[in-house]
C-alpha positions as MATLAB code, in Angstrom:
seq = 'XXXXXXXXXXXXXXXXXXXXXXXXXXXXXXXXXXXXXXXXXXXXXXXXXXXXXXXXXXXXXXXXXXXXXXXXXXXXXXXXXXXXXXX';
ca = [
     -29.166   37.442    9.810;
     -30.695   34.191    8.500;
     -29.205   34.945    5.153;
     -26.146   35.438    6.616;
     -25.544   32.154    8.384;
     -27.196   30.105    4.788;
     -23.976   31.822    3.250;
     -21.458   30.496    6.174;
     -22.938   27.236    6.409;
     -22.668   26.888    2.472;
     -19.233   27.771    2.414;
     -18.236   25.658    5.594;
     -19.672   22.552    3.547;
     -17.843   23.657    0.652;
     -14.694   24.216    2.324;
     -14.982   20.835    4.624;
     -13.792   18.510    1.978;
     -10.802   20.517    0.899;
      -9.471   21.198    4.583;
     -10.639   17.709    5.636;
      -8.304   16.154    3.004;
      -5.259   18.103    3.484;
      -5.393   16.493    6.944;
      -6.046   12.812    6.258;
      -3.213   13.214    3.513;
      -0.973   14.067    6.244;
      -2.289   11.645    8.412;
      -1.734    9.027    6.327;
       1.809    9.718    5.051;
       2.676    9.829    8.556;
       1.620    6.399    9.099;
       2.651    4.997    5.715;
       6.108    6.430    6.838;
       5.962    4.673   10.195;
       4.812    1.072    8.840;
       7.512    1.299    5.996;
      10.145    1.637    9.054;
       8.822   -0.589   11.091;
       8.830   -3.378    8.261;
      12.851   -2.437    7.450;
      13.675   -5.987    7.219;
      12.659   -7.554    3.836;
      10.678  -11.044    4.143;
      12.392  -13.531    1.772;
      10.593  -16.125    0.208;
      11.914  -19.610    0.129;
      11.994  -21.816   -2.482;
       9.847  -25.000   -2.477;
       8.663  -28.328   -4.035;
       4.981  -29.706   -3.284;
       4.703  -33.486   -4.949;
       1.357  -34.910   -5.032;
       1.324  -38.967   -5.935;
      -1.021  -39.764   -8.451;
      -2.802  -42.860  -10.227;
      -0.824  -44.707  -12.699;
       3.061  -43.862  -11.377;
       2.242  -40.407  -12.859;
       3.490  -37.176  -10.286;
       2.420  -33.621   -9.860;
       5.065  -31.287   -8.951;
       4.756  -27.727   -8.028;
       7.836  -25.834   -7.518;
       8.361  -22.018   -6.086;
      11.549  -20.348   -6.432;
      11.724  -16.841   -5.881;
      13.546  -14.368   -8.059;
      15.655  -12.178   -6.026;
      15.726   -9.757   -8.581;
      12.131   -9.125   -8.643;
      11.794   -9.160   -5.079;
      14.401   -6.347   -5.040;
      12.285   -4.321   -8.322;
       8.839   -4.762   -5.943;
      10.508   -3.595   -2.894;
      12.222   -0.798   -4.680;
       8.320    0.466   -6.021;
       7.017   -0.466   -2.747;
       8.960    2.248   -0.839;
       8.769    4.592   -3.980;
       6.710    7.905   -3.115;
       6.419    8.950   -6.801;
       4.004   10.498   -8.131;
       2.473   11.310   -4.443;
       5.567   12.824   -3.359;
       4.503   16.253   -1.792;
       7.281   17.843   -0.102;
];
């Protein structure tokens, strides 16, 4: 009887991982799902222009300006389900 309950605990800690993954993989491609619906609008960057004075007449410019097209690409791979896609 001892024997017999070594063998099902052995297999139960075998199996745990394999059954305890198939559900957190669900889990989280339900939420995943949700989050990328809830976030439907796409933020948009603005350009901008940070000027710092410095000695000697001499000026340091930083300048942002967003490429829409690259925005678009990252979205695009963002929402992309490949190569998890497990229908």
């Amino acid at each position: 009887m001892g024997a017999f309950f070594h063998l099902l605990f052995t297999i139960g800690a075998v199996a745990f991982p394999f059954v305890a993954m198939v559900l957190m993989w669900r889990r989280m491609k339900k939420v995943r799902e949700k989050a990328y619906h809830e976030s439907a609008s796409p933020n948009r960057a603005e350009a901008w222009e940070d000027v710092t004075e410095r000695d000697r007449g001499l000026n340091l410019v930083r300048r942002n300006k967003p490429s829409a097209e690259l925005i678009e690409m990252g979205d695009k791979a963002r929402h992309a389900r490949w190569p998890l896609d497990n229908p």
